[in-house]
N, C-alpha and C positions, 0 to 999 in steps of 0.2 A: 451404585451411586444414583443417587436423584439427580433428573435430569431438568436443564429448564424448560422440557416441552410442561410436565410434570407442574411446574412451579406456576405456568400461563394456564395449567390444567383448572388451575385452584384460585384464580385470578387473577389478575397483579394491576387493574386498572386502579387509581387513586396511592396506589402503594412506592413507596421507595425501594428500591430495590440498588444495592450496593453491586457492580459487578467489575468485577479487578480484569483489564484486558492488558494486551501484551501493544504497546504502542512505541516501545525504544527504539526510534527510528532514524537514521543516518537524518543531519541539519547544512544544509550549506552555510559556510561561511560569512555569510553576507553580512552587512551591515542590518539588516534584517531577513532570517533568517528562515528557509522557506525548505520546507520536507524535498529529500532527493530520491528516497524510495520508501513508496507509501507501500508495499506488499504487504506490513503486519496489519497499518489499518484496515487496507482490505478484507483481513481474514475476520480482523474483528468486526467486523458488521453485520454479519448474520442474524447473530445474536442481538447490538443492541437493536436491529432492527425490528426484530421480534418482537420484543419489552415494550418499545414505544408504541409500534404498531397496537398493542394490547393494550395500551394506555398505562404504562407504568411511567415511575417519574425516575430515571434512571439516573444514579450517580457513581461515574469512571474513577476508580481509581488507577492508578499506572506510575511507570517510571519510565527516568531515559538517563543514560548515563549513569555514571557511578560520582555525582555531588558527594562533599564526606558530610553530611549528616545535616547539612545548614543550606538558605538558598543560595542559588548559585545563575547568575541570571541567562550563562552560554546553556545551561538545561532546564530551561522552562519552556514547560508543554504549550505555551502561546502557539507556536507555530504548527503545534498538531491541532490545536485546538479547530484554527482554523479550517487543516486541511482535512478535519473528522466532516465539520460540516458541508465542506464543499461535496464529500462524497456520500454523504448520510441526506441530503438536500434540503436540510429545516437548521434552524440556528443549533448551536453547541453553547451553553454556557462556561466561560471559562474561571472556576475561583483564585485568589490571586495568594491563597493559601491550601495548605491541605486540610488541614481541620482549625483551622483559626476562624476569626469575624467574617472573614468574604465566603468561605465553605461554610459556612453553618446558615446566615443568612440567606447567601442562593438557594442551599437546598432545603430551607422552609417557605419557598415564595417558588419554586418548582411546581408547575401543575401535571397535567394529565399526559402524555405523549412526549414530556420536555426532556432536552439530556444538560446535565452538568458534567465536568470535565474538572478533575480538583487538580491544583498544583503536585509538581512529582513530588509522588512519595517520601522519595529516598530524601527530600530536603528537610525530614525529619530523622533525627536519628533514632528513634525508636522504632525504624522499620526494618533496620540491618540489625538493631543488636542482637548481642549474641546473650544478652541477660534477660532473660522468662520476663520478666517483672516489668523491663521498659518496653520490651517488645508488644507484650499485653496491653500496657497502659497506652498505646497508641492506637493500636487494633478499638479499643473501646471508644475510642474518639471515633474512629473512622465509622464504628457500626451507628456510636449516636447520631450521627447525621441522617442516620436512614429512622430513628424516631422506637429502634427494637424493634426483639419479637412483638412485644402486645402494642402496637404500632402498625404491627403487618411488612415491619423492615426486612430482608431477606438479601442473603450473598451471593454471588455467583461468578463460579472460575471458571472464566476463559483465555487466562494468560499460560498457553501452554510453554513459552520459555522463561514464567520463571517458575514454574511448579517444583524445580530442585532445590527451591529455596525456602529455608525457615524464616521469612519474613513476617510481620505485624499484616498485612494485607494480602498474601498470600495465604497464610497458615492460621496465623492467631483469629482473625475477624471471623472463618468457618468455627472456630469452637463458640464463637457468642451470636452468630446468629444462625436461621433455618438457611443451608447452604445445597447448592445446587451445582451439578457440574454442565459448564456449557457447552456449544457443539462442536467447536474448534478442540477443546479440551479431550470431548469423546471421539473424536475423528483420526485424533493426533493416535491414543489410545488405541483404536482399533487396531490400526498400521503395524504400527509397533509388537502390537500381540500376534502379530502375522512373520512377523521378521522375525523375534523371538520366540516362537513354539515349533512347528513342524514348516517350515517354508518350501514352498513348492522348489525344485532343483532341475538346472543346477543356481546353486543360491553365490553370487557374485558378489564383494562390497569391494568399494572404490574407497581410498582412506589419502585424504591429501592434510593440507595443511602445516604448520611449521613446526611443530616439534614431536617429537616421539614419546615423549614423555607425559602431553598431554593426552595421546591418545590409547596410553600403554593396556590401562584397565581393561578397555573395547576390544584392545587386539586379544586380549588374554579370554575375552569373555565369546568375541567371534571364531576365535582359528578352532576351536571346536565342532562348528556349526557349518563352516561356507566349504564352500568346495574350493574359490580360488579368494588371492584377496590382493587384490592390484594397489602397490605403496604408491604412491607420486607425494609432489610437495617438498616444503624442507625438511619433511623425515626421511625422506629418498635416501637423504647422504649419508645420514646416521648409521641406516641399513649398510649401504656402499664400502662406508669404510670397516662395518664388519668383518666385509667381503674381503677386505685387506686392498680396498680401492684409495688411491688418494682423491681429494673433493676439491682443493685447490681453498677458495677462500668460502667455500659454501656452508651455507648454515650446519649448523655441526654440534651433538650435544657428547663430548665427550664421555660423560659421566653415562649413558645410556648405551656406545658400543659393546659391553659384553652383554648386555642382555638382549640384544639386534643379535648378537650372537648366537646366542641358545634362542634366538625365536626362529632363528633360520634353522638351527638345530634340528629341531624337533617338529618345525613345519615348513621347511623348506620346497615341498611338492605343492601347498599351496601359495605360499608367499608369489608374488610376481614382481618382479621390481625393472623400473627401468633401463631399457640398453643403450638409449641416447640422451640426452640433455644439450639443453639449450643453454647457453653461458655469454655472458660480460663482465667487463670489470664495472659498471656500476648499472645502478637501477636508474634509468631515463628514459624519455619519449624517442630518443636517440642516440640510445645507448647502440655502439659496434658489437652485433652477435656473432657466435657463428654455434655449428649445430657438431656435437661429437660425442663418440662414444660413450658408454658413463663410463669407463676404466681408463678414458684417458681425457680426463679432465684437468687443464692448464692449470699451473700456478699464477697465483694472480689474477683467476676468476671467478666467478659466482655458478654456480648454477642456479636458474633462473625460471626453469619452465622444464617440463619432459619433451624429447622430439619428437617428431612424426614417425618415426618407427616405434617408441614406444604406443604412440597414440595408434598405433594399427593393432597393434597387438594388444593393448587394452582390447580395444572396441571389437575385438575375432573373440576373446573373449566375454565380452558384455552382450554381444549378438547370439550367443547359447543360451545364455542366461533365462530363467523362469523369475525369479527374484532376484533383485539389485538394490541395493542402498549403498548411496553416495553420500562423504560426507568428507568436505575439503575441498579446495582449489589444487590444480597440480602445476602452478603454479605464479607467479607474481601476475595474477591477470587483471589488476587493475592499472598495468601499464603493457601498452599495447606492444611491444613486440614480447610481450611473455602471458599472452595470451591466448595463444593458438592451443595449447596444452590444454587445459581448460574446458576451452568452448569445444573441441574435440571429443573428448572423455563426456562432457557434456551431452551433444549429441547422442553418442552412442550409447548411452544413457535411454534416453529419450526416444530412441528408436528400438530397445530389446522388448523380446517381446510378452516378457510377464509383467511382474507388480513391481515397479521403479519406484521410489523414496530416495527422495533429494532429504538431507539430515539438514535443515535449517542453517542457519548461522552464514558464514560466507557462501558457503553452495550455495544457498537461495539469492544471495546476493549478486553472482556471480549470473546463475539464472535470467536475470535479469537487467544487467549492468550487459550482458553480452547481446540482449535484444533473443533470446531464444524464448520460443512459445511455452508461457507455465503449462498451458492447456497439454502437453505433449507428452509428460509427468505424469505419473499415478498418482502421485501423493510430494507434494514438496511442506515439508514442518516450518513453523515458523520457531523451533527451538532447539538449535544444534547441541548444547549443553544437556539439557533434556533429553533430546533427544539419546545422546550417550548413556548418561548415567541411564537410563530405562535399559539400553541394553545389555548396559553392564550389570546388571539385575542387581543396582540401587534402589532402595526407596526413597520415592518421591514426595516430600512433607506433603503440600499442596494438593497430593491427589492423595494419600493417603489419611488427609485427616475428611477430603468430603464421601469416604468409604461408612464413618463412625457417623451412628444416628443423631 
């Protein structure tokens, strides 16, 4: 793949350059609504800083949320808009459309070092669809803003969580212009091919999360690979009642117990699953706990978190470890008394001593909502979806189509 060092090799001052970054970022509430965790912005700026610094006239595409196809005013990028510029330190233009009158006009009065920032995507439905023909015909919009190839217009991917996607702006606009893959994209990439080929051992994954079902393909694609593979999360219970455990009122996919079954089956020396849990009857800042077995989990309770014996015995094994990849919460830790599980596993994460990979998605979130140092991380992705399917050795539209010349 062309790379954008590559692309600034060949110039890009005076040029439009279209580059698709990953900015879907959590919004507060508020009556005006202001970024709660800026970490994708962050990754994205490498790159657009690169571009301007060289004096290209950049224009962001991105999305937030899943709008059905029309605008929707709780997912407009306004409030990232702002917070690109606050951390980029020079204005961000914001279009008040994606390729309508306000995108097209800003990005021909763009000059030399400036960024544009187009309305999200997805408030086109030509960006989801699932028909070649509408999908194109928006991707074409998107590329004419940048003026084409014989223009000097040029693409570049840096959204590595949505690279699993056949979008208009991820996928279609690389077939119509000179396309380039960016650093975040190639970083994400490396990692991954490190986790996926011969990884140094013993090779550990941490798998949290709520259901088992979504993360069935990964387990089927890793238990060949890892040495141990530590369950937490709401697919904890799934396993459990394989076990012939009752879970009490805890997330539960029954349709998924026999195949917790045969996975214990047939990998039951690696599997690790919890031997405590943390349990309430409901989810609150003060909700009544208390910490027990996992085989003898109340009726009339939740499981809520793993306890501190399971978190010991994770973390004896994540401290052997040469490779780790983590991808999941172990469990509800966005409410504090069922966050100790979590920030545990976390930790010891953080402190083994090979190549650690946080998988994007809530892990990174969690990463960070917990106050633990990203720097402390080998590698945290900003795409837990991506991140999967890569290792379920899916292809990825998005990086597979900037492969083809």
């Amino acid at each position: 793949m062309r790379t954008v060092d590559e692309l600034i090799k060949h110039g890009v001052a005076g040029r439009r350059i279209l580059v698709r970054s990953d900015l879907n970022v959590p919004l507060s509430k508020d009556a005006k609504p202001k970024v709660t965790d800026d970490g994708r912005i962050r990754a994205s700026l490498p790159v657009l800083t690169k571009l301007v610094d060289h004096g290209a006239r950049v224009i962001i595409a991105a999305h937030l949320g899943r709008p059905k196809g029309a605008p929707d005013p709780q997912y407009t990028l306004s409030p990232v808009a702002d917070r690109l510029a606050q951390l980029m330190g020079r204005p961000v233009e914001f279009a008040l459309d994606t390729v309508g009158e306000s995108a097209r006009l800003l990005a021909n009065e763009l000059h030399d070092g400036e960024l544009l920032l187009l309305e999200n995507v997805r408030f086109n439905a030509g960006e989801t669809s699932k028909d070649d023909a509408e999908r194109l015909s928006f991707a074409k919009c998107l590329a004419f803003l940048t003026g084409g190839d014989d223009d000097g217009g040029a693409f570049v991917e840096d959204a590595f969580g949505a690279v699993h996607r056949k979008h208009a702006s991820v996928y279609d606009v690389a077939t119509l212009l000179p396309h380039y893959c960016g650093d975040l994209v190639r970083d994400e990439l490396t990692v991954l091919t490190q986790l996926s080929g011969d990884p140094k051992r013993p090779y550990v994954v941490a798998l949290g999360g709520s259901k088992v079902s979504d993360k069935l393909a990964v387990i089927n694609s890793l238990l060949p690979k890892v040495d141990k593979l530590l369950v937490g999360g709401g697919m904890c219970f799934t396993f459990l009642k394989a076990q012939g455990h009752e879970v009490g009122d805890s997330l539960l996919e029954a349709d998924q117990v026999d195949t917790c079954r045969q996975l214990l089956a047939d990998a039951g020396d690696k599997i690790v699953l919890p031997t405590d849990i943390v349990v309430a009857e409901e989810i609150a800042d003060d909700a009544k706990t208390q910490t027990v077995a996992a085989d003898e989990i109340p009726a009339g309770t939740k499981g809520l978190d793993i306890g501190p014996r399971t978190v010991e015995a994770f973390a004896a094994e994540l401290a052997r470890a040469q490779t780790v990849f983590w991808n999941g919460p172990m469990g509800v830790f966005e409410v504090a008394p069922f966050a100790a599980g979590t920030k545990g596993v976390a930790e010891a994460v953080a402190a083994a001593p090979g190549l650690t990979v946080v998988g994007g998605g809530d892990s990174a979130a969690a990463v960070r909502a917990l106050g633990l140092d990203a720097n402390a991380f080998g590698h945290i992705s900003t795409g837990g979806g991506a991140s999967l399917e890569y290792l379920e050795g899916k292809t990825l539209p998005g990086v597979a189509v900037l492969e083809e010349a």
